[in-house]
N, C-alpha and C positions, 0 to 999 in steps of 0.2 A: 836710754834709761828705761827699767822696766818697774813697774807695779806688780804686787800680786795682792785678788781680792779673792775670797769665797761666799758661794752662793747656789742655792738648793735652786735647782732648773726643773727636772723630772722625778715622778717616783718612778724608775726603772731599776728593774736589776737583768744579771742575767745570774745569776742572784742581784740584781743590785735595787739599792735603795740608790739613787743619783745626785750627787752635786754637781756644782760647774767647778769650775778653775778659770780663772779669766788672766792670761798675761796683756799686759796691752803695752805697746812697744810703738817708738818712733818710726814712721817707714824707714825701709831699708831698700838699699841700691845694693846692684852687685858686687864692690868692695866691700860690703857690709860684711854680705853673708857669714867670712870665717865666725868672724866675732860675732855675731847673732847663735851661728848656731852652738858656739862653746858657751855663748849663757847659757840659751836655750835649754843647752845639756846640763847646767849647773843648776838652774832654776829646778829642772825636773827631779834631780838627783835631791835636793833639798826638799823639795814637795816629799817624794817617796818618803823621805824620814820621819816626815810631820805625820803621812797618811798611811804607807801600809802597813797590815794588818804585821807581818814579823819584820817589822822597822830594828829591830834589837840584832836580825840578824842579815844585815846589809852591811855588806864590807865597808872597809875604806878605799874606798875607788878615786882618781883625779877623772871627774868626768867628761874634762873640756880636752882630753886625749882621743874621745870613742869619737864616731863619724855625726850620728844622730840620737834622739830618746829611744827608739828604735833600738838600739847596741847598747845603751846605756840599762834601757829594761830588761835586759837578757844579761847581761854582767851583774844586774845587782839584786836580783830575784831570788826566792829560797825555792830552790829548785828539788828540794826531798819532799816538798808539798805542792808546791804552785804550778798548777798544770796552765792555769788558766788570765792570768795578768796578758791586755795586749794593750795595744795603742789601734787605733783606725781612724777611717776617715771621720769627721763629724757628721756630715751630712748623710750617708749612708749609715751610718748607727742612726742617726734619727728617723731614716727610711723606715728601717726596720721595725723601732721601738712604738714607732707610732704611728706607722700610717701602714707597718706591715708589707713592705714593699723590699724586694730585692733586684738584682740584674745577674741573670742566669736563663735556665733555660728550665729551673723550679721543678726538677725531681729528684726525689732521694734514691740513694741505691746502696744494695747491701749484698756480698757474697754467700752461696748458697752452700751447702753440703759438698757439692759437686766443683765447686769453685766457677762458678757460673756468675757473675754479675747481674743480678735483675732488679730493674726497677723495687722499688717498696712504698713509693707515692707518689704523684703527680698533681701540683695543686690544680685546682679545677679552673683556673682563669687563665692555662698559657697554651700557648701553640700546639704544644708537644697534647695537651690534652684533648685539642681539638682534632690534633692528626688521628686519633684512637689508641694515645700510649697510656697503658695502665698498668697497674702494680701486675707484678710477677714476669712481664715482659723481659727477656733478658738480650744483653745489651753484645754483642759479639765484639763489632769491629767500632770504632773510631776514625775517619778519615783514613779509612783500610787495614788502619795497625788493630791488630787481634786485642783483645782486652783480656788477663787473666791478672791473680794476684800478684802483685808488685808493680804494675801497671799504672804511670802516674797521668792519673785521669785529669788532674789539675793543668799539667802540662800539655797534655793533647787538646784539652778545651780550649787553652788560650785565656787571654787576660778579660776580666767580666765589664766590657762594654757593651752598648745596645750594638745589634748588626753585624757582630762575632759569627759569622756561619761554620759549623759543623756538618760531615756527616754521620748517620748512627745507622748501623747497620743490626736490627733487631729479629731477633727470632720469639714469633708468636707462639700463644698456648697451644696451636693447633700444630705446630712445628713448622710452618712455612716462613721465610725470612722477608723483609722489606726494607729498603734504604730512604731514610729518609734527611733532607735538606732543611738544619732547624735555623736559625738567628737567636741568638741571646736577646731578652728584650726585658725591660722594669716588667719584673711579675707582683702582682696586689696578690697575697698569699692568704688562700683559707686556711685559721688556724683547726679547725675542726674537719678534720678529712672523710668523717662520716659516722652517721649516727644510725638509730633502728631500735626498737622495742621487739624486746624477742618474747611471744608467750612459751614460755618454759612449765609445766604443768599447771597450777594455778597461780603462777606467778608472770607479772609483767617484768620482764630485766629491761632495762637500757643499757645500751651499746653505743660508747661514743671514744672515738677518736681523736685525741686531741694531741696536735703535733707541737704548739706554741703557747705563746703567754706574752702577746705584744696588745698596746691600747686598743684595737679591733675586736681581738678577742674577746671581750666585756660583752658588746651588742652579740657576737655568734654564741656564745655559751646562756646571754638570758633568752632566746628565741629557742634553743633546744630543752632548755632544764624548765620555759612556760607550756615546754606541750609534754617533756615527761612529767608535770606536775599534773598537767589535765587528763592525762594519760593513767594519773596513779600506777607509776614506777612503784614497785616493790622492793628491788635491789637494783644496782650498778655495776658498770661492770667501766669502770677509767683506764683507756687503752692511752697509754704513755709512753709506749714502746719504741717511738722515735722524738721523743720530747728531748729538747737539749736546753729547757727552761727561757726565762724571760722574767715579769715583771712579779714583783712579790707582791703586789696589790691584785693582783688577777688570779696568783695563788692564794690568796687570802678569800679572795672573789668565789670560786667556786668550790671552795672548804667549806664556805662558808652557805653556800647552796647543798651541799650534799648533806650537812651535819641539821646546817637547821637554827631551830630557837633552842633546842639543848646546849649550844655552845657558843652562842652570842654572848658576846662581854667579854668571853673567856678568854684564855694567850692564846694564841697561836704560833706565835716565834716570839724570839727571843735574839735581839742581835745586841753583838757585844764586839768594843773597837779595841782597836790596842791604848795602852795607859794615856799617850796624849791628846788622845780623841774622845776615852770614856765619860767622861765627865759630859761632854757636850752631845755626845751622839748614842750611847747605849740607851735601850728603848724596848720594852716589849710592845708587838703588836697586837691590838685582839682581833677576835675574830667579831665579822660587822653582819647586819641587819641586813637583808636582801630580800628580794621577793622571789618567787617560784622556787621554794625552797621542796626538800625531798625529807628529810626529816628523818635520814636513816640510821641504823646504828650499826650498820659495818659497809665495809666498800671493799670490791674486789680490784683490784689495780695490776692490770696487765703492763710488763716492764721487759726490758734487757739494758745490757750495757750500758747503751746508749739515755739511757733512762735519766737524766742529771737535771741537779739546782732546783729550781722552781717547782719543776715535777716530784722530787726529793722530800721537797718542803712542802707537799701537800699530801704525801703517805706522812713523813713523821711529825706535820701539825697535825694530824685526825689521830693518830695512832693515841692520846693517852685519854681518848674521849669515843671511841667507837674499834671494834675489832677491824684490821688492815688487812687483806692475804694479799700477800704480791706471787703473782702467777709469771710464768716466764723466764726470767736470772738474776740477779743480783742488779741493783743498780748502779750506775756508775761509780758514784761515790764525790759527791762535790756541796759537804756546810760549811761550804764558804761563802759571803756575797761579795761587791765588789761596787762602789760608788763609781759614777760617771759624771768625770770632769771635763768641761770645755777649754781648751786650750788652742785663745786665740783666734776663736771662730772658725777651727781648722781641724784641728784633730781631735777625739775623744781618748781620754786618757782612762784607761779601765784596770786599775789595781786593784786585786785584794785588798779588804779596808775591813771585812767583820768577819767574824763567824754566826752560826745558827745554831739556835736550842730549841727544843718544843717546849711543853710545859713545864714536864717530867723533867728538862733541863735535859734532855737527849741530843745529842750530838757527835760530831766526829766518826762520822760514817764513812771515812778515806775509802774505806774498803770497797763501801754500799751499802745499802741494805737491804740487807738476806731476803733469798726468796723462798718462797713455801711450798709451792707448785710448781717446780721446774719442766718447763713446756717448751719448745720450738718452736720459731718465727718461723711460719710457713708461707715461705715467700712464694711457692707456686698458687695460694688459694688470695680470692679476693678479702678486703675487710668485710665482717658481717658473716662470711662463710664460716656455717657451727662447724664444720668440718677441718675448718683452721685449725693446728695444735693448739696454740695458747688458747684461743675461746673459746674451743673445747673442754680444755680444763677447767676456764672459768665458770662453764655453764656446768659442768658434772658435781665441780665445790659446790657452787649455789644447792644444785639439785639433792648431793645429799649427804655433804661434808667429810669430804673427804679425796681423793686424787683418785685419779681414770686408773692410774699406771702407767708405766713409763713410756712415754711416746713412740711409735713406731721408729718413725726420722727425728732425730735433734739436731741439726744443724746449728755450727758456731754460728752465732750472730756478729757481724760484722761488719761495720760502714768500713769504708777508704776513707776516714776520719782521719788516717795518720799524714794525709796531704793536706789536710784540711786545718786552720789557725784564725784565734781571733773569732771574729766574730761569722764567718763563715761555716767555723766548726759549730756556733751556736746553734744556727740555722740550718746544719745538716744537709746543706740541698744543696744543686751544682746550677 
C-alpha cells in the first residue's frame, strides 16, 4: 500500500525551484518487485499529470507495461520541446545542488575548428589539475583509441565510480605529448573558474568565469563581487560560456549584485505552472538586497550554445532594467524550470513543471537568445587572455561600442553534450 505526500525540500532549479515527492511503501522482498515496480510506474505516470508543465499533452499510456519511470518518462514526455525532463539518482543530485560535488575526473571539453578535442576547464580541486592539465590542452587518445568527432567518450571512460582508472594521452601547447594514469575520484567543484580586473583605459573591467549556480557558489561570488566592489569595477564582463545553469536563487543572487539598489524589489522572473498547479505555485520573484553590490547599468555576458537555464535567467532577468550585449552565439535556449522531487529517498524526479518571464513578461527563447557580438571560443588561449576571441570582443564593446570585426578563427563551438543526459549534461564535465 502506497501514500503520496508533497513537500518543498530545496530552492533548486536547474532551472528549478524544488519540491519533494515522497512515496513511502511497505518493504518489499523479491516476489514483490513485479508489482512494486508496475505501481511504481503508475504512481509516476499519475504524478506527471498532476505536475508537468505540458500535462495536456501526455498520451494515454498503460504504464504498468514499460520496464521502469525511466521508459515511462521517455514514452510520455513532449518531445517537440522537452529536451530536458530526467530522473537521477537522489543523492548525487544533492551532491551536486549543494555541496557542489561530482564523481569524474572534472574537466570540460569541447571540439575545435580543427576537430581536435581540448580541454576548456579543469576545476582547480582534482588530480588532473594537480598533474598540469589545463584548458586548451587537447586530449588525443583514450586508453590508445584516437579520439575524434563521433567518439563516445562516455563509453571509453567507463561508469562514474571513485577509482575508474583511465589513460589520456595529451598533447601540450608546446606540441609535445604525455600519458597520463587518472582515477575518477568525488570532485568538490569551483563554480567560478576565474576571475581578474582588467585596467582597460580608464576603466576598471572585471572578468569573471562562472561555470555553475549550486549552494557553494553564494560564498565564491560574495568574496569576488567584495573585492570588485573595493576595487571600483566600472563594467563586467559575465563569462557564461560553459554554464549549464543551476539554482534560481543564486541567479537571482548575483542579478542581483550586478544591478544593485536600482532593482531591488523589482521582478526578476516570473514562473508560471500549468492550470492544476497555478493557483498554488505561480509566483514572481524579486530581485533581493545584497551586499558588495556593483551598481551597474549594462553587463556584457559572454555565451555559446552551451549557455542555458540559470545563466538564461540572468541575461533576460537584467535585460528590461539595464543594457545586455551577449558576446559569443546565441544561447542555448531553455525558459523552462523543472521542480525536484524526492522519490522514496532514492531517486530525484526532475520534470518540467514551469516556464520563465522577466518583467517585460519575456520568454520563450527555445531558440536562445540572440547574440550581438558573435566571437569564437578560443580554446587554444587561457581564460583572462585579452587575446581570446570572445574577450576580445568584449573588451573592444566596452572600449568603444561597437565590434572588432569578424574574428580571424570562429570555430563551432561544441561540447560531446550529445553523450551526455540528465544531470550530467547539466554539469558539463566528464
Amino acid at each position: 500500500m502506497k501514500t503520496t505526500a508533497y513537500k518543498y525540500f530545496l530552492q533548486l532549479t536547474v532551472l528549478f525551484i524544488a519540491g519533494s515527492l515522497i512515496f513511502s511503501s511497505c518493504t518489499k522482498d523479491e516476489e514483490e518487485d513485479d508489482i512494486l515496480f508496475k505501481q511504481e510506474n503508475e504512481d509516476f505516470y499519475e504524478f506527471m499529470l498532476q505536475w508537468y508543465y505540458w500535462n495536456e499533452e501526455i498520451p494515454n499510456i498503460n504504464p504498468s507495461e514499460l520496464s521502469d519511470m525511466h521508459h515511462v518518462l521517455e514514452e510520455i514526455k513532449y518531445k517537440e520541446l522537452d529536451r530536458w525532463s530526467y530522473i537521477t539518482d537522489l543523492q548525487e543530485f544533492l551532491a551536486y545542488f549543494e555541496e557542489s560535488k561530482m564523481i569524474g575526473y572534472g574537466f570540460g571539453s569541447a571540439w575545435d575548428g580543427d576537430d581536435n578535442l581540448r580541454i576548456s576547464f579543469v576545476f582547480n580541486t582534482t588530480s588532473m589539475y594537480d598533474e598540469g592539465v589545463r584548458r586548451s590542452w587537447i586530449i588525443e587518445q583514450i586508453n590508445g583509441t584516437t579520439v575524434s568527432p563521433g567518439t563516445n567518450i562516455n563509453q571509453l571512460l567507463g561508469p562514474n565510480e571513485p577509482g575508474i582508472e583511465n589513460t589520456f594521452t595529451f598533447r601540450k601547447p608546446d606540441g609535445t605529448t604525455v600519458d597520463l594514469q587518472v582515477q575518477k575520484e568525488e570532485v568538490v567543484m569551483n563554480s567560478i573558474l576565474h576571475y581578474d580586473i582588467i585596467e582597460l583605459d580608464d576603466l576598471n573591467v572585471g572578468y569573471l568565469v562562472l561555470q555553475g549556480f549550486t549552494t557553494p557558489t553564494k560564498d565564491e561570488l560574495n568574496e569576488v563581487f567584495e573585492e570588485f566592489a573595493a576595487q571600483g569595477v566600472d563594467e563586467l564582463i559575465l563569462d557564461m560560456r560553459y554554464n549549464g545553469g543551476g539554482q534560481t536563487s543564486i541567479a537571482n543572487h548575483i542579478s542581483s549584485m550586478i544591478a544593485g539598489s536600482a532593482v531591488s524589489g523589482e521582478p526578476f522572473a516570473i514562473f508560471r505552472y500549468n492550470d492544476l498547479q497555478a493557483a498554488d505555485n505561480d509566483k514572481t520573484e524579486n530581485f533581493v538586497q545584497v551586499d558588495h553590490t556593483l551598481d551597474l547599468d549594462r553587463l556584457v555576458a559572454i555565451a555559446t550554445n552551451s549557455t542555458a537555464s540559470a545563466s538564461e535567467m540572468v541575461i533576460n532577468g537584467l535585460l528590461p532594467f539595464m543594457d545586455v550585449t551577449i558576446v559569443g552565439d546565441d544561447t542555448y535556449g531553455k525558459p523552462m524550470g523543472a521542480n525536484a522531487f524526492n522519490y522514496n529517498n532514492e531517486y530525484a524526479l526532475v520534470p518540467i513543471t514551469f516556464k520563465i518571464a522577466n518583467a517585460n513578461d519575456e520568454g520563450d527563447y527555445f531558440d536562445g537568445l540572440p547574440v550581438d557580438v558573435p566571437a569564437g571560443d578560443d580554446l587554444s588561449r587561457m581564460f583572462g587572455d585579452p587575446q581570446e576571441t570572445s574577450l576580445q570582443q568584449a573588451l573592444f564593446f566596452i572600449q568603444t561600442g561597437s565590434t572588432k570585426g569578424a574574428p580571424v578563427h570562429v570555430p563551432v563551438y561544441k561540447q560531446p553534450v550529445e553523450q551526455m543526459t540528465g544531470l550530467q549534461r547539466i554539469i558539463g564535465a566528464f
